[in-house]
Residue, then its C-alpha position, 0 to 999 in steps of 0.5 A: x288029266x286033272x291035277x290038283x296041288x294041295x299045300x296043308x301047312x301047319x299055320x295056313x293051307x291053299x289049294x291050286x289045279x292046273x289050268x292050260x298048263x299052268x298052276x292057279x291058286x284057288x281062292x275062297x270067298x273072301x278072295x284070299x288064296x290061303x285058309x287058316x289050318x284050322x278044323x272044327x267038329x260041331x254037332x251039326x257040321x264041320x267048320x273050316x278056316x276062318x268059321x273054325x277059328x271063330x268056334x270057341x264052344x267046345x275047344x276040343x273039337x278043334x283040330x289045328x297044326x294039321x300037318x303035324x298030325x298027318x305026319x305022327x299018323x302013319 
């Protein structure tokens, strides 16, 4: 069975699998394991992590904090 352990944090998020028994965190392209929390809608794509922070056209269209809006949705 495939498992998966998300963990969205409200300033950085990370995501981990296990792999022969054991949990290992997944890292991006820049070799770090964490991402900043941090989401933005352009017209043409969805920006994640460190491109989202660098998105300063239209501010609206960002989403941070995630973890708390996850929670004040149910």
């Amino acid at each position: 069975m495939a498992c998966i352990g998300i963990d969205l944090g409200t300033t950085y998020s990370c995501v981990s699998i296990i792999e022969n028994g054991r949990p290992v965190a997944i890292h991006n392209d820049d070799g770090k394991y964490t991402v900043p929390s941090v989401v933005a809608f352009t017209d043409k794509e969805i920006l994640v992590g460190n491109p989202a922070l660098e998105y300063t056209s239209d501010l609206s269209r960002v989403l941070y904090g995630g973890l708390f809006h996850f929670k004040s949705w149910h």
